[in-house]
C-alpha positions in Angstrom: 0.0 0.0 0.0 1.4 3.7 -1.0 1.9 6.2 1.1 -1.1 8.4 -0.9 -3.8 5.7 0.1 -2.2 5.0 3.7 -2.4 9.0 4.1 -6.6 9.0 2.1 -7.0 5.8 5.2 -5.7 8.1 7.9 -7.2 11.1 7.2 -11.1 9.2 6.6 -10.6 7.2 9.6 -9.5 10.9 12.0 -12.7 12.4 10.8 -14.9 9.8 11.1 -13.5 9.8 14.6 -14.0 13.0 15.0 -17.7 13.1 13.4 -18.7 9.8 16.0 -18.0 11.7 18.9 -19.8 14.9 18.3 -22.9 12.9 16.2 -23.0 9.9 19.1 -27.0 9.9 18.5 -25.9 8.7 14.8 -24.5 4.9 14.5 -24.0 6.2 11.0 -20.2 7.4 11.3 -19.0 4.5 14.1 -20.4 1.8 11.6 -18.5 3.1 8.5 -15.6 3.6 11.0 -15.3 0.1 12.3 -15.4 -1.4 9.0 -12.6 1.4 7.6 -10.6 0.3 10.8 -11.3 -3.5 9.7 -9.7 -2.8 6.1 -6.5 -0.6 6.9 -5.7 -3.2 9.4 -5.9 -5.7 7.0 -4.0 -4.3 4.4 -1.4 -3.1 7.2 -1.1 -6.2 8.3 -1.2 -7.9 4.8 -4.0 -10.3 5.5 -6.3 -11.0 2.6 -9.7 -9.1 3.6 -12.1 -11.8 2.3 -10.3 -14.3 4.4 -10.2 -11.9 7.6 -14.2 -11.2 6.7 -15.6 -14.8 7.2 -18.5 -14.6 5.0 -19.6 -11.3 5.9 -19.1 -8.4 3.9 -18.4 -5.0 3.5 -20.6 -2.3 3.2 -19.7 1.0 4.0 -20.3 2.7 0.6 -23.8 2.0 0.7 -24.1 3.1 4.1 -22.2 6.1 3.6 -23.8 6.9 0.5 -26.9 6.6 1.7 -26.5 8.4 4.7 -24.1 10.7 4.5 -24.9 12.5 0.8 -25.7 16.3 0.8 -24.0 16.5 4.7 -20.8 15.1 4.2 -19.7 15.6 0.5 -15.8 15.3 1.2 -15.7 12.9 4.0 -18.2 11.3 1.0 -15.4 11.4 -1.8 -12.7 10.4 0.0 -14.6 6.9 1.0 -15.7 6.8 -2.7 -11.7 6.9 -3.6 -11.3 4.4 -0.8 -13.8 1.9 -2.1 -12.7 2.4 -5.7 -8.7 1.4 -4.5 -10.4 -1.7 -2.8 -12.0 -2.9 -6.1 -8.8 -3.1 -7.7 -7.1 -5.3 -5.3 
């Protein structure tokens, strides 16, 4: 993994942080955050993510598509950009 989508990770995963804390009423940002957590620390760690998964799967572009459009347009894009490097592993 480059430094550019280690960097994208970090930043995505900070503000989701950040947006949990102040929006606690919203499961919204800590359910797109655990999964984002789940990813990085597979691909940190080098594990293959459908492996690590167990049948489930992953999806926190729906979620945050769904939910966050219109409120969140960066924080929106940058898990767009996330989910598009994903598809190409």
């Amino acid at each position: 993994m480059d430094n550019k989508i280690k960097a994208l990770f970090n930043e995505t995963i900070h503000e989701l942080s950040k947006k949990n804390k102040l929006n606690s009423d919203d499961p919204t940002y800590g359910y797109i955050l655990k999964q984002l957590e789940f990813v990085y620390d597979c691909l940190i760690s080098e594990k293959n993510i459908l492996i690590e998964l167990r049948g489930r799967e992953l999806d926190f572009p729906g979620v945050a598509s769904k939910n966050l459009a219109g409120s969140d347009d960066e924080l929106l894009d940058k898990i767009g950009d996330i989910s598009i490097y994903l598809s190409k592993l």
